[in-house]
C-alpha positions as CSV (number, residue, x, y, z in Angstrom):
1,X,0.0,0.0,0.0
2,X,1.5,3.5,-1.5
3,X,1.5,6.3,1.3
4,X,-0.9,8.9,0.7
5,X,0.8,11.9,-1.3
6,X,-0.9,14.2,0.9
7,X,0.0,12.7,4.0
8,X,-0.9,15.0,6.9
9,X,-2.4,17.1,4.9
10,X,-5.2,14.4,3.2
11,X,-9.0,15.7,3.9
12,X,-10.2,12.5,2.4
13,X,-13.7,10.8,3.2
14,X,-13.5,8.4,0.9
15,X,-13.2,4.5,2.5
16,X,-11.8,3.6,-1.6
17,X,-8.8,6.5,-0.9
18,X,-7.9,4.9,2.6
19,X,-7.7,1.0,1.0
20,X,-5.6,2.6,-1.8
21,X,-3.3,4.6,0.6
22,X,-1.7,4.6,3.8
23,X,-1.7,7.7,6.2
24,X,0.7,7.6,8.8
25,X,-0.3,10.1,10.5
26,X,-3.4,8.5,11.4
27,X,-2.0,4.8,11.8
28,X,-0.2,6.0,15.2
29,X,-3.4,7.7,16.6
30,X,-5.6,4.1,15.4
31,X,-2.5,2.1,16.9
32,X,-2.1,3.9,20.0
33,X,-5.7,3.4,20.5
34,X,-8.6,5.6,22.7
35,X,-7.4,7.3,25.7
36,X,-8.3,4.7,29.2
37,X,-11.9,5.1,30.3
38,X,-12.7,7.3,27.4
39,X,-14.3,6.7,23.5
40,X,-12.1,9.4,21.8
41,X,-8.6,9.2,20.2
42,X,-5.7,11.0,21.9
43,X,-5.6,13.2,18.6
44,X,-2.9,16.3,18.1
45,X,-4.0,19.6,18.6
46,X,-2.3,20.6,15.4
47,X,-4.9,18.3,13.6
48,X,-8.4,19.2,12.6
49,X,-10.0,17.3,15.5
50,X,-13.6,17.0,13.5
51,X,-11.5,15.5,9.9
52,X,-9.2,13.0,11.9
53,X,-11.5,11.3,13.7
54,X,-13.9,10.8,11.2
55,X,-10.7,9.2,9.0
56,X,-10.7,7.1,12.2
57,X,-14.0,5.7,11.9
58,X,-13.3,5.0,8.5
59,X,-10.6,2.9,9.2
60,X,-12.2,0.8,12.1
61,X,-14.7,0.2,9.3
62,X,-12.0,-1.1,7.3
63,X,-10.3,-3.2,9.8
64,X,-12.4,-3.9,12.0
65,X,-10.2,-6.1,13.8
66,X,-7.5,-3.6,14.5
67,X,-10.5,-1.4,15.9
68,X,-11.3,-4.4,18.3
69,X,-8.1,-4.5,19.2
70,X,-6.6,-1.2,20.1
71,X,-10.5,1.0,20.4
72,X,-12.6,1.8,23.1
73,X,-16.0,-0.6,22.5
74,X,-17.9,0.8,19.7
75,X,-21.3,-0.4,17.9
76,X,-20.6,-3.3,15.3
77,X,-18.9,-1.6,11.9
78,X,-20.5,-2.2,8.7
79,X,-19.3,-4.4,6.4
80,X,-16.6,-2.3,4.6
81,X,-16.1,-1.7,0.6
82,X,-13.4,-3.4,-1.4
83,X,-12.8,-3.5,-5.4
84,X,-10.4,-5.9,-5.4
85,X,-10.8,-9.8,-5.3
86,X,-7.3,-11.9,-4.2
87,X,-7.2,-13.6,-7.5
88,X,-7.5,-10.7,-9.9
89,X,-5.4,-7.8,-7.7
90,X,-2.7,-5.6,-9.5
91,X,0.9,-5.2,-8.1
92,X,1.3,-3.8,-4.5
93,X,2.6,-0.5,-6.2
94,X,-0.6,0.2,-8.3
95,X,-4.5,1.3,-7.8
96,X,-6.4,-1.1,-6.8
97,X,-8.5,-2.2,-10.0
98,X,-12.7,-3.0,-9.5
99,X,-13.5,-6.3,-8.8
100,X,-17.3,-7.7,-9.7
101,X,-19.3,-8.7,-7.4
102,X,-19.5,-12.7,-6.4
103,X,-23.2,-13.7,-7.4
104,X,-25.1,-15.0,-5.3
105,X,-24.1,-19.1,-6.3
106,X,-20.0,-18.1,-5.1
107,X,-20.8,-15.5,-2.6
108,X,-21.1,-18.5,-0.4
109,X,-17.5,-20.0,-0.7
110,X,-16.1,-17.1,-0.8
111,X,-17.8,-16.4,2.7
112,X,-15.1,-18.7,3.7
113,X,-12.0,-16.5,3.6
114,X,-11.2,-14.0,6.2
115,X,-10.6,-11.4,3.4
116,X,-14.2,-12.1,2.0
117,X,-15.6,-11.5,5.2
118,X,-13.5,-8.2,6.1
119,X,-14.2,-7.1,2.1
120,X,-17.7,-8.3,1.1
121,X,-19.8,-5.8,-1.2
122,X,-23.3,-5.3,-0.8
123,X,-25.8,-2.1,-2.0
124,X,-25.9,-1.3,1.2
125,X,-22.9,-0.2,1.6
126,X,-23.4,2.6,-1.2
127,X,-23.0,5.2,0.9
128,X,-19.2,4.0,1.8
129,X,-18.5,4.8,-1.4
130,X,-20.7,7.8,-2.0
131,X,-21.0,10.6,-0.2
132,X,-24.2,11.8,-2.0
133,X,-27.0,9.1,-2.2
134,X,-30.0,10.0,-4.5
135,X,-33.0,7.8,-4.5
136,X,-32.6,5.8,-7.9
137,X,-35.4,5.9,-10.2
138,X,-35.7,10.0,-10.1
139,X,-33.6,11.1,-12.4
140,X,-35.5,11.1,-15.3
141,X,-38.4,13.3,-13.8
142,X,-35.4,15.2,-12.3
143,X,-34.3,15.7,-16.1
144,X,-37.5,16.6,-16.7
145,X,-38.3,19.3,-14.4
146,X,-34.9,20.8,-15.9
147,X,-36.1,21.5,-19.1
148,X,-34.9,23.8,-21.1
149,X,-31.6,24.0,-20.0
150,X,-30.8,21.0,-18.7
151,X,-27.6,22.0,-16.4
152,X,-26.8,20.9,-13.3
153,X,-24.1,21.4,-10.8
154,X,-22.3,18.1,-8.9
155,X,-23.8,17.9,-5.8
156,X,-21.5,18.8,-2.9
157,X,-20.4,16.6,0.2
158,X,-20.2,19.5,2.5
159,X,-22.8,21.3,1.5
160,X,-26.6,19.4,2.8
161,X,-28.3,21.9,1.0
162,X,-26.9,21.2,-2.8
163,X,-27.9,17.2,-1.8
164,X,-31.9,17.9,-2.4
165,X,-31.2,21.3,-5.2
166,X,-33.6,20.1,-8.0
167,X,-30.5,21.2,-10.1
168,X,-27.7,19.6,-8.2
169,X,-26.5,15.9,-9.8
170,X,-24.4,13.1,-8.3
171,X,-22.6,10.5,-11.2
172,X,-25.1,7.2,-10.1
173,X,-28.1,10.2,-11.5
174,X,-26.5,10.2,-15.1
175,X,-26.1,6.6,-14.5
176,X,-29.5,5.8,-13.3
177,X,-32.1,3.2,-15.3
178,X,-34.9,5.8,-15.7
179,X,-32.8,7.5,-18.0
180,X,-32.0,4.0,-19.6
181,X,-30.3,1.3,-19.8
182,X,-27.2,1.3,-20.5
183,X,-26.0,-1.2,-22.8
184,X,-22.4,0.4,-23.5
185,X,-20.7,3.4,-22.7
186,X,-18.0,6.1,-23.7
187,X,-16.1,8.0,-21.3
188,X,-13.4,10.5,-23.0
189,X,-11.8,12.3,-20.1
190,X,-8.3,13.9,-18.7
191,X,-7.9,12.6,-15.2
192,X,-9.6,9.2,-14.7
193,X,-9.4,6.6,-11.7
194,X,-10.8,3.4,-13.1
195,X,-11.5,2.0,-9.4
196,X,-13.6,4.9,-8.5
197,X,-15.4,5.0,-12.1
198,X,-16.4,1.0,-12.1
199,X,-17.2,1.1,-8.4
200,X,-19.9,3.6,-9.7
201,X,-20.6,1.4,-12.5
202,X,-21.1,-1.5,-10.4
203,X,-23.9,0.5,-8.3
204,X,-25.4,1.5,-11.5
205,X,-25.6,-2.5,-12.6
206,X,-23.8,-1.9,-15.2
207,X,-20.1,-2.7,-14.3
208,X,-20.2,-5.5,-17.3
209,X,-21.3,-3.8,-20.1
210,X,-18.9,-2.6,-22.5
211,X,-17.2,0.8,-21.5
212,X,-14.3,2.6,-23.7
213,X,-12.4,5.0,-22.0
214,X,-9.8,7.8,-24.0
215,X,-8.0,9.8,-21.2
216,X,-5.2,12.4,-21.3
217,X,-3.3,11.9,-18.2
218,X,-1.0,9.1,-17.6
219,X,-2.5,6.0,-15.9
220,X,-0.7,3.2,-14.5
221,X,-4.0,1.4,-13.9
222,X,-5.5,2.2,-17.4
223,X,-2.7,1.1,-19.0
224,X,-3.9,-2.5,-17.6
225,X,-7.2,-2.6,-17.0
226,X,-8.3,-4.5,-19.9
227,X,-5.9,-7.9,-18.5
228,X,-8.7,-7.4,-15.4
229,X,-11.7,-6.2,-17.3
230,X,-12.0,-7.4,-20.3
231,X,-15.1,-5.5,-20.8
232,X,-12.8,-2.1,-20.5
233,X,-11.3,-0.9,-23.5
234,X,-8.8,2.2,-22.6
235,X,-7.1,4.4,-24.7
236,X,-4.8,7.7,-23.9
237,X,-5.5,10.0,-27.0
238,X,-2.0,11.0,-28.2
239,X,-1.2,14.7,-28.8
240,X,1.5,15.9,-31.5
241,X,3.1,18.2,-28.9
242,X,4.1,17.8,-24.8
243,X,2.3,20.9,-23.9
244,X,-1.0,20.3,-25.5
245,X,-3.9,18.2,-23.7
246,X,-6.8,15.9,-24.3
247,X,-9.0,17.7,-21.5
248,X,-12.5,17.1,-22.4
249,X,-14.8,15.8,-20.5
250,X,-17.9,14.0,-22.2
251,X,-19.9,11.1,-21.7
252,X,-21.9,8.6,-24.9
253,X,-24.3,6.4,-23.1
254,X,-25.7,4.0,-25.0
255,X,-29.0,2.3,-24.1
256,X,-30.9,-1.1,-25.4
257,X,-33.3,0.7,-27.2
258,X,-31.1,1.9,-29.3
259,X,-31.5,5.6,-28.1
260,X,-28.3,7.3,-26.5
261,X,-27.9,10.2,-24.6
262,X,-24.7,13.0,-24.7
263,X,-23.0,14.7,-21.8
264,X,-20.6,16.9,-21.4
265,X,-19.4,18.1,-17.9
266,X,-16.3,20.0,-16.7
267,X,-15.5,17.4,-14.3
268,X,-12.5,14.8,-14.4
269,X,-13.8,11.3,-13.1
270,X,-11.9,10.9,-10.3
271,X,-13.3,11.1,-6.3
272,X,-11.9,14.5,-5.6
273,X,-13.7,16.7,-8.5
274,X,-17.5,14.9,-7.2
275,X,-16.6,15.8,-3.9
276,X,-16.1,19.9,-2.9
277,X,-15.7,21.1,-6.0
278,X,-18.6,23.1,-8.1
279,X,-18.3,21.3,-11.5
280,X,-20.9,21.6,-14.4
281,X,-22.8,19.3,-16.7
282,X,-25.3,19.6,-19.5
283,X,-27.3,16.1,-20.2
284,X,-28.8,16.3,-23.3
285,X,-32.7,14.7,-24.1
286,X,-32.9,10.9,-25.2
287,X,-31.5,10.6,-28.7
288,X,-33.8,7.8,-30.0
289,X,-33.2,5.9,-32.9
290,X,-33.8,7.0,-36.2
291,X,-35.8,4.3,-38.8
292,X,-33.6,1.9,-41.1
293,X,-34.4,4.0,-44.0
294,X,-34.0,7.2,-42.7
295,X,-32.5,9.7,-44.7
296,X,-28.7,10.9,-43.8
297,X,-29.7,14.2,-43.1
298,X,-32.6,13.6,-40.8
299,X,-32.8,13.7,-37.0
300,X,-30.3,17.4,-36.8
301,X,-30.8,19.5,-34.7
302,X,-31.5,23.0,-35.7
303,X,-28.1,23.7,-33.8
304,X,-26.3,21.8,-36.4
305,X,-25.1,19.6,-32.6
306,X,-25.0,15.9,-34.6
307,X,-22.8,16.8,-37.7
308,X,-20.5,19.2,-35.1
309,X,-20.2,16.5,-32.8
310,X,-19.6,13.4,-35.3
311,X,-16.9,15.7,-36.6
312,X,-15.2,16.1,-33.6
313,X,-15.0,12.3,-32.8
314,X,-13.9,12.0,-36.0
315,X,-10.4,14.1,-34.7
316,X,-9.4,11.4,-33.0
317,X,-9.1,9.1,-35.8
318,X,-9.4,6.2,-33.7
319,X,-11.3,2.5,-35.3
320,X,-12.6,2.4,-31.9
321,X,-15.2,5.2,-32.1
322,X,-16.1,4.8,-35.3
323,X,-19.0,2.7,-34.0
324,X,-20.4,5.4,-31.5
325,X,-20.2,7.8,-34.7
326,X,-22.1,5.3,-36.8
327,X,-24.7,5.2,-33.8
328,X,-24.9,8.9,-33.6
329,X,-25.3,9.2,-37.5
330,X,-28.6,7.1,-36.6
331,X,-29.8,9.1,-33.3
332,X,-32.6,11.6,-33.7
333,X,-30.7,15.3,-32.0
334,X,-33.5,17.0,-33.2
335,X,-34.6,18.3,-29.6
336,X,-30.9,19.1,-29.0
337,X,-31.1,22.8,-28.6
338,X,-27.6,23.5,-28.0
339,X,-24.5,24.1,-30.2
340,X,-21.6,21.9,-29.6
341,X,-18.3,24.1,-29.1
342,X,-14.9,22.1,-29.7
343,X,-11.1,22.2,-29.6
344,X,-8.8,19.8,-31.3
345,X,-5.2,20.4,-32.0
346,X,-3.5,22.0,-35.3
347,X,-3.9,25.2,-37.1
348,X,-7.7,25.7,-38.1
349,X,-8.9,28.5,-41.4
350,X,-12.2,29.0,-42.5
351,X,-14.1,27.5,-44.8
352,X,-16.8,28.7,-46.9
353,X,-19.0,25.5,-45.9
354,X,-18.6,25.9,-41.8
355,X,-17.0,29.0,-41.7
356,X,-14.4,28.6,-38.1
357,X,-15.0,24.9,-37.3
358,X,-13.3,25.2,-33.8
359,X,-12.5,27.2,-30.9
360,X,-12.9,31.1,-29.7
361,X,-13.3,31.6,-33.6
362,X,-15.8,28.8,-34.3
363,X,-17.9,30.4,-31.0
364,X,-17.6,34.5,-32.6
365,X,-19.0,32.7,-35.6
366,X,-22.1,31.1,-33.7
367,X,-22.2,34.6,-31.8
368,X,-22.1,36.8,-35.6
369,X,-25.2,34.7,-36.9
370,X,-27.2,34.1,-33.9
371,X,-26.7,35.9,-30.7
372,X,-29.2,39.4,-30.5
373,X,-27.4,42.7,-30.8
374,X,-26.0,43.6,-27.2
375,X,-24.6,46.8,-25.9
376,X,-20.5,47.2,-25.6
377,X,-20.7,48.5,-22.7
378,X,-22.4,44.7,-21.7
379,X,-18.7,43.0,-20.0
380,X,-17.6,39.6,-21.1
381,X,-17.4,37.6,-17.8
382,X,-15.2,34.4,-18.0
383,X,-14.6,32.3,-15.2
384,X,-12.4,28.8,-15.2
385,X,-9.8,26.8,-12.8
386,X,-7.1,27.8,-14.4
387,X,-5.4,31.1,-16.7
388,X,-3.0,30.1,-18.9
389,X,-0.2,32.7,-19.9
390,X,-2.4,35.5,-22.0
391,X,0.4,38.3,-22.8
392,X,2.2,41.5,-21.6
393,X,-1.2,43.3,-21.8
394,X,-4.7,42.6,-21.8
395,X,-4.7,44.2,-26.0
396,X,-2.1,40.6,-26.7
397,X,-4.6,37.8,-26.9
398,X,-7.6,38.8,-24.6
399,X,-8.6,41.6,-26.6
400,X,-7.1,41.0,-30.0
401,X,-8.3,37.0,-30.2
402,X,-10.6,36.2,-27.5
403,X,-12.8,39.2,-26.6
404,X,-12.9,40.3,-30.3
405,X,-14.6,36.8,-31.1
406,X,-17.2,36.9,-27.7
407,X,-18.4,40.3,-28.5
408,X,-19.9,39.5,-31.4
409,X,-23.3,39.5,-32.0
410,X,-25.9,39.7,-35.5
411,X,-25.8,43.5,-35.4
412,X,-25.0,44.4,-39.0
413,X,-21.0,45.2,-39.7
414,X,-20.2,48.5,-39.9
415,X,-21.3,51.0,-37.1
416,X,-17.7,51.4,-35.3
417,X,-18.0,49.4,-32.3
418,X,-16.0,49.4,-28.6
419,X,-14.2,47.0,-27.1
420,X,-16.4,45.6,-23.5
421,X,-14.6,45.2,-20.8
422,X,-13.1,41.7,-19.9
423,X,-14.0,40.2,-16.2
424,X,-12.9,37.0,-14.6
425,X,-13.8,35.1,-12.1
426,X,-11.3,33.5,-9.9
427,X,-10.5,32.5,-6.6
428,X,-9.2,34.5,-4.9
429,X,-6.1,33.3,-1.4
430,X,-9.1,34.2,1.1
431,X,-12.2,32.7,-1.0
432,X,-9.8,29.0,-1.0
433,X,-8.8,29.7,2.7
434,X,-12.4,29.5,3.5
435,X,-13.4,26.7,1.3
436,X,-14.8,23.8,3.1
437,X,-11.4,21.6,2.3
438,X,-9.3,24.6,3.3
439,X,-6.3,25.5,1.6
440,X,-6.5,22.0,-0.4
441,X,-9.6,23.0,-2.0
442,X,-7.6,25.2,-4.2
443,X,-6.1,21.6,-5.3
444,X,-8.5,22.5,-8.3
445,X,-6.7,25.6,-9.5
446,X,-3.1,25.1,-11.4
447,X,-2.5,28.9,-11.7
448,X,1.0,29.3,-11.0
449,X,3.1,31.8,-9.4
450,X,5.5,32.3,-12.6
451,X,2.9,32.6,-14.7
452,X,0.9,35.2,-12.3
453,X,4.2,37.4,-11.9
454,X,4.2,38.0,-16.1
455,X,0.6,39.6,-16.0
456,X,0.2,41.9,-13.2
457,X,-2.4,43.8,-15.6
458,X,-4.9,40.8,-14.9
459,X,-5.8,41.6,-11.4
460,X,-7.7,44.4,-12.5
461,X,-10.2,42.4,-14.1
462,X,-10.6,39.7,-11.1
463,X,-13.4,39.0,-9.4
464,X,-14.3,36.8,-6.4
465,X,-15.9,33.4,-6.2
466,X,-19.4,33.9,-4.4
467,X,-22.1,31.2,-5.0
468,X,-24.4,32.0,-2.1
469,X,-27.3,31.6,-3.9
470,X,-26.4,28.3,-5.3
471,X,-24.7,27.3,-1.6
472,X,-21.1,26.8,-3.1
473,X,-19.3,29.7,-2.0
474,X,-17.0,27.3,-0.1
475,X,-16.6,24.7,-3.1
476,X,-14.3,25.7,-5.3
477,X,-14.8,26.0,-9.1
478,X,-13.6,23.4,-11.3
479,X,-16.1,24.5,-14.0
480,X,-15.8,26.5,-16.7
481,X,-17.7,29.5,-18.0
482,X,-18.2,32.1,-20.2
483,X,-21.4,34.8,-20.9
484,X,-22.7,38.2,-21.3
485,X,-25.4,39.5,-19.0
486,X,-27.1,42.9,-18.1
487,X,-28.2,43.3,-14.5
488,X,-30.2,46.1,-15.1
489,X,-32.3,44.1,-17.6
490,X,-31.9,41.1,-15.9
491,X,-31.1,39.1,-18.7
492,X,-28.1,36.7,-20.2
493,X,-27.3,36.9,-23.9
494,X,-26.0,33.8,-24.2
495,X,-23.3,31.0,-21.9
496,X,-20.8,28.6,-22.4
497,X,-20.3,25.4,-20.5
498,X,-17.0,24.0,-21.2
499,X,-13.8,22.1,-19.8
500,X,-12.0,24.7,-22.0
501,X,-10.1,26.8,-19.2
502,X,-9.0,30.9,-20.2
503,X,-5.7,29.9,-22.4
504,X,-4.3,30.1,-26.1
505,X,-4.2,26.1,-25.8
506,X,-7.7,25.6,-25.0
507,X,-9.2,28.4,-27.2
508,X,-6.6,29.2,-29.7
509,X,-4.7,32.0,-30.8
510,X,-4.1,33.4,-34.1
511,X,-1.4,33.7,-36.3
512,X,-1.0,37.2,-36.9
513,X,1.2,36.8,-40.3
514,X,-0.2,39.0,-43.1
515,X,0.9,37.4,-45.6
516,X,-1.6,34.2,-45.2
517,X,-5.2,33.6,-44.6
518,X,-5.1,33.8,-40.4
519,X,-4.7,30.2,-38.7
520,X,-6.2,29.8,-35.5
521,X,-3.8,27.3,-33.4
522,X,-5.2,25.1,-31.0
523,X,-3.3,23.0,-28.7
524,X,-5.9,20.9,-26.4
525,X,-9.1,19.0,-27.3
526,X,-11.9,20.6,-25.4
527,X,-15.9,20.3,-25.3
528,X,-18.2,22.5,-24.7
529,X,-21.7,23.3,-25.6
530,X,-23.6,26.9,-25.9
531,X,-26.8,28.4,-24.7
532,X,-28.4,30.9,-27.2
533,X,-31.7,32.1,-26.2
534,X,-33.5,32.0,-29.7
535,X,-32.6,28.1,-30.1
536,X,-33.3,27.4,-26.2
537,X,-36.9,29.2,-25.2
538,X,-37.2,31.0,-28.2
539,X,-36.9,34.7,-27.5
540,X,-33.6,37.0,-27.6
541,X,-32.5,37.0,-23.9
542,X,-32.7,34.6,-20.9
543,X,-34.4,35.7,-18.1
544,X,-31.5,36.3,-15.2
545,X,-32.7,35.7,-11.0
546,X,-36.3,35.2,-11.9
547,X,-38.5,33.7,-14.3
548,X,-40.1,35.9,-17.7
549,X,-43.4,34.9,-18.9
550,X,-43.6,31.3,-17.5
551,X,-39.2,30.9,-18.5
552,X,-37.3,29.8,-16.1
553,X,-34.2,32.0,-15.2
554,X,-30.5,30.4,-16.0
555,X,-29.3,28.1,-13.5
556,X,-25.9,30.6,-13.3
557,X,-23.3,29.2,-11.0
558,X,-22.2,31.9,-9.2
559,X,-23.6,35.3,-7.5
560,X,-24.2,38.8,-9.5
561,X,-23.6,41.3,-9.4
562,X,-19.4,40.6,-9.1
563,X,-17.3,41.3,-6.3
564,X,-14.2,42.9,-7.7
565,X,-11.0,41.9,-5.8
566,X,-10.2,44.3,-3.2
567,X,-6.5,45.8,-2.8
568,X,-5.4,43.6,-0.5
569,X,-7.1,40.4,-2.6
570,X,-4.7,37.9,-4.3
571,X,-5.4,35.3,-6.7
572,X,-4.9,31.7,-5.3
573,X,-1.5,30.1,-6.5
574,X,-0.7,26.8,-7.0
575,X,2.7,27.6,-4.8
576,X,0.7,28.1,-1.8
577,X,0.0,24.5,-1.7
578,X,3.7,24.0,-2.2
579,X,5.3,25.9,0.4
């Protein structure tokens, strides 16, 4: 077993963390046992009294015959969690990998063993693995009742009220059997941890069905996860440079119907991101099947979503999805009301067929043709986990690339326009000092001191992360968005919900050579999808804080108006977690 790379610092919950990793920390308080005549650990008064002990209780859970041992009497543990079965386990050094669960014919023999008996599975142990437990069965109606934009926000552990938030969504909802059933599955993501994943599969039911999994990040575990489940098919999506990275984050489900349903989310699919962290998904309606002898062209959606979509698969020009991009060929998108908004590596012109196909460009194009003419003096509010390096001035690439694409709109060309002003949200040192994981909830935010240093001009346009309203002020963003409201209208021209963080790699920049056509270069792949009002609810604007003629307002993450950082306010920095 690996120690914990956290150590002392670890804020884990999780019992699947603490069979994966060893805590010293909290092994000498469990060995040492309860103080004599009392029920409480002798626990040092530079730990978080409240955290440690509740590791504690995980770990009597887990071995329960240490807890006999060396505790104080306590109430009978519950049977704890394991994914890993004796025959089938990796090397000591790796993740553990899921094991099935016996059926009930072996369950019996396997009763035998001491490990069966310390590691036996059973539903009701769900909530050892999940923090968040929904009824199953709702999430259809839950769907339902989300209409039209269907967005939610991952419930959070440390926040009761997101649990019951008709828009608030825990992983077993996407996976739940109203929606479906799931015959087979895609999951194309950056960070992945296959135990946690097909423990959630295996509460869904559906832990044998075919799943194929792209990631970006390096994986041990992935690596050889089809030599344990066969069923698992995983492949890391190769990118033609070492700075550029397969970060999207979006789900195919397919069900025995012969319907599928889309997702795209901002979250990576490992415990951390579903735990304190505000992350972002958009679900899309059932996809059904179209007829045999449908045409080609039938079942788009007036967003143009299907072809944009097969097209982006089609960028990873692997044989392996060719299948899902048969299947989507065949769906019915045509309640889709989104546009799909993607990144994929290489230098992109435009065409006179699609015009920009990806990126900031392929959005200002969307924006040009669709979006109602707004005000300049209307700001362009961006928020994300992380800011890649954006210049010597905010004129280098946020004005000159990305703000000059987001301020379009269908007014005609030719009245001389101003530039709006640029705001983003981030975290700011006191907003992660208060988070409800402390200074590790800014674990989320990769913004780095060196880069920070090279744009000083960027703290002008900061603001605050405040999500009262949506009771996340203490869970840190890992979602990404970008939009263009008016407070005193109270009304939203349009928003983006991406994995695409603010960053030339993720958006693209342009190469500013006159002597060719411009190129936009993109280094990541990235998913998104955009909200425009006339395709959504059918009128120009969405209604912002309350409803407009029987329209329900957009489910914004965050508070308005902005708090602007104060003098004394400093962006969070990676170092701090460092030093």
């Amino acid at each position: 077993m690996q120690e914990c790379p956290y150590a002392e610092k670890c804020y884990r919950k999780n019992p699947i963390h603490f069979k994966e990793y060893k805590h010293a920390h909290l092994d000498a308080i469990y060995a040492k046992g309860c103080a004599a005549g009392s029920a409480e650990y002798d626990i040092p008064s530079k730990y978080s009294n409240e955290l440690i002990n509740q590791q504690l209780k995980l770990l009597e859970k887990l071995f329960p015959k240490a807890a006999k041992e060396t505790a104080a009497p306590e109430k009978p543990a519950k049977p704890s969690v394991a994914l890993v079965a004796p025959s089938s386990a990796p090397p000591a050094c790796s993740k553990p990998v899921p094991k099935e669960l016996p059926t009930a014919s072996t369950s019996r023999a396997a009763d035998n063993s001491n490990l069966a008996k310390k590691q036996k599975l059973s539903e009701r142990n769900i909530r050892d693995y999940i923090p968040v437990v929904v009824e199953k069965g709702r999430m259809a109606a839950k769907l339902e009742r989300a209409a039209p934009y269907n967005m939610f926000l991952t419930a959070i552990t440390d926040s009761k009220p997101t649990h019951q938030e008709p828009l608030s969504i825990t992983l077993q909802e996407i996976l739940d059997e109203s929606l479906g059933e799931i015959e087979s599955s895609v999951q194309i993501n950056f960070m992945i941890d296959i135990g946690w994943l097909l423990g959630h599969y295996y509460f869904a039911g559906i832990l044998d069905k075919p799943l194929l999994v792209l990631y970006g990040d390096e994986s041990p575990e992935l690596l050889s996860i089809s030599k344990f489940k066969p069923q698992v098919t995983a492949i890391r999506v190769k990118m033609p440079t070492p700075f550029a990275t397969s970060h999207t984050k979006l789900m195919l489900l397919g069900y025995a119907d012969g319907g599928m349903r889309v997702v795209i989310s901002t979250a990576n699919l490992y415990e951390d991101d579903w735990h304190n962290r505000t992350q972002g998904l958009w679900i899309s309606p059932l996809l059904p099947a179209l007829p045999e002898d449908a045409d080609t062209s039938a079942g788009e959606s007036p967003t143009g979503f299907k072809q944009d979509l097969m097209l982006y698969l089609v960028e990873y020009k692997l044989s392996q999805l060719q299948p899902w991009i048969a299947r989507l060929r065949k769906s019915d998108c045509s309640a889709v009301n989104v546009f799909f908004i993607g990144s994929v590596p290489g230098g992109h012109r435009e065409s006179s067929v699609r015009g920009h196909p990806w990126g900031c460009a392929r959005l200002g194009s969307l924006l040009a043709k669709h979006a109602t003419p707004i005000d300049d003096r209307i700001p362009v509010v961006c928020q994300s986990s992380s800011i890649g390096s954006l210049g010597a001035n905010v004129q280098a690439w946020i004005q000159q690339d990305f703000v000059n694409n987001l301020r379009k709109d269908s007014q005609p060309v030719g009245r001389l326009r101003q530039m709006p002003a640029f705001k983003m949200i981030y975290p700011s040192f006191g907003n992660v000092s208060r988070s409800h994981d402390g200074m590790l909830g800014g674990g989320c935010l990769p913004y780095g001191k060196n880069t920070n240093d090279k744009q000083p001009w960027l703290k002008q346009h900061l603001q605050q992360w405040k999500s009262g309203d949506r009771h996340r002020s203490q869970a840190m963003p890992h979602i990404k968005s970008y939009t263009r409201f008016n407070l005193e209208e109270q009304c939203i021209y349009w928003f983006v919900l991406t994995s695409a963080n603010l960053s030339k790699a993720a958006w693209g920049s342009f190469n500013k050579n006159s002597n060719i056509q411009p190129c936009l270069r993109i280094a990541n792949y990235e998913a998104g999808v955009l909200f425009l009002p006339r395709f959504v609810t059918g009128e120009d604007t969405f209604p912002l804080g309350n409803s407009r003629d029987g329209v329900p307002a957009f489910p914004l993450p965050y508070d308005v108006p902005l708090t602007p950082y104060g003098p004394d306010d400093t962006p969070f920095l990676m170092d701090y977690l460092q030093g």
